[in-house]
C-alpha positions in Angstrom: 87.8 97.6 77.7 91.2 97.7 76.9 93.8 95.0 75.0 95.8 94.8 78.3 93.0 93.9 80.3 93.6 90.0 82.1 97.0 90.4 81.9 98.1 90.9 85.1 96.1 87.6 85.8 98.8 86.0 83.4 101.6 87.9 85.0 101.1 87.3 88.5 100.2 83.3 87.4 103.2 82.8 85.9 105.4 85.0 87.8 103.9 85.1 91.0 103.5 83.4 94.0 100.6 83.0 97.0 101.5 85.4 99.4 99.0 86.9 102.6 97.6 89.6 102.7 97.0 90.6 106.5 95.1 94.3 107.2 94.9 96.4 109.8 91.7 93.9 111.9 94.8 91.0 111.3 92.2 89.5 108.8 94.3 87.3 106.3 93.6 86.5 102.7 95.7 84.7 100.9 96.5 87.0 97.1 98.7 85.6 94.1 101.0 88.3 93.7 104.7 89.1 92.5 107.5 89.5 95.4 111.0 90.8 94.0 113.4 92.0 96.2 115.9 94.5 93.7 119.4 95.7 94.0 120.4 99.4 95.4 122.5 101.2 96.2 122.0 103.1 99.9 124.5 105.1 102.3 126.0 103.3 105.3 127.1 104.9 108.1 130.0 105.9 107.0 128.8 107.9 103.4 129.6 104.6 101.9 127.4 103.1 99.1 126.7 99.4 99.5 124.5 96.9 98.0 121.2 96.5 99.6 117.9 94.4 98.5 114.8 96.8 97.7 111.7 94.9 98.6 108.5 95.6 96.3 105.2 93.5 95.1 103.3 93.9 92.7 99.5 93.0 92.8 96.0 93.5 90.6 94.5 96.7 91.1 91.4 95.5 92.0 93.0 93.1 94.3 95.6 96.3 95.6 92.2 98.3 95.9 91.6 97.7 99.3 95.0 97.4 100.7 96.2 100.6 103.4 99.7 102.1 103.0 101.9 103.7 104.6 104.5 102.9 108.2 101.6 103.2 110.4 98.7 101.9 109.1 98.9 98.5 109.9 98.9 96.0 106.4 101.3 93.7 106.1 102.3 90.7 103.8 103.6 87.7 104.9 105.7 85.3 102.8 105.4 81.1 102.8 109.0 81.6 104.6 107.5 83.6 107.2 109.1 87.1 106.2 107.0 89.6 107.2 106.8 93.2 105.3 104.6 96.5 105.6 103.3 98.2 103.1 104.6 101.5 102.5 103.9 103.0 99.3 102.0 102.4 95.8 102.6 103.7 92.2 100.6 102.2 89.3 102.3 100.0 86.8 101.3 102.4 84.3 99.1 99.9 82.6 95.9 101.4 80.9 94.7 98.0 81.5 91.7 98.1 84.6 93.6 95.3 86.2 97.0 96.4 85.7 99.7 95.7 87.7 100.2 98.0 91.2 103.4 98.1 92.8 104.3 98.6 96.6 107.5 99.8 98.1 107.7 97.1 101.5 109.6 97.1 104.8 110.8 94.2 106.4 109.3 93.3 109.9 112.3 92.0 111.8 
């Protein structure tokens, strides 16, 4: 047991929102989780940076545990505002905490 351990239950509960989880059978649960979308910088056509939104969320471990990543595999999350994302990649929050905080790069579904 660690001292971290709960507090991505207080995190996510303060900071969080509902969001749906849908996998690859289009089986939807419905996860508290936290949905930024960041500043960055990217290229444009041109070799121009501009300002873009980086989309992430960031969920329980045990909850992230059975969640597939990557372009092709087929989980998404869908927002109350009906924005849809895939999940690309996770990194660990770096919490030693068991149900610390994982965080996955999205891509919008247009």
């Amino acid at each position: 047991m660690s001292l971290f351990d709960g507090m991505s239950d207080i995190l996510t509960g303060v900071h969080g929102a509902p969001v749906t989880h849908i996998d690859g059978a289009d089986v939807e649960t419905t996860i508290q989780a936290i949905f930024r979308e960041e500043p960055d910088e990217a290229p444009d056509d041109r070799g121009n940076d501009v300002l873009t939104l980086r989309p992430y969320l960031a969920v329980a471990r045990d909850i992230a545990a059975g969640f597939v990543t990557g372009p092709e595999a087929g989980d998404r999350i869908a927002l109350s505002n009906i924005r849809q994302f895939r999940l690309l990649a996770a990194q660990s929050g770096g919490s030693p905490a068991s149900d610390g905080l994982v965080y996955f790069d999205l891509e919008e579904i247009i």
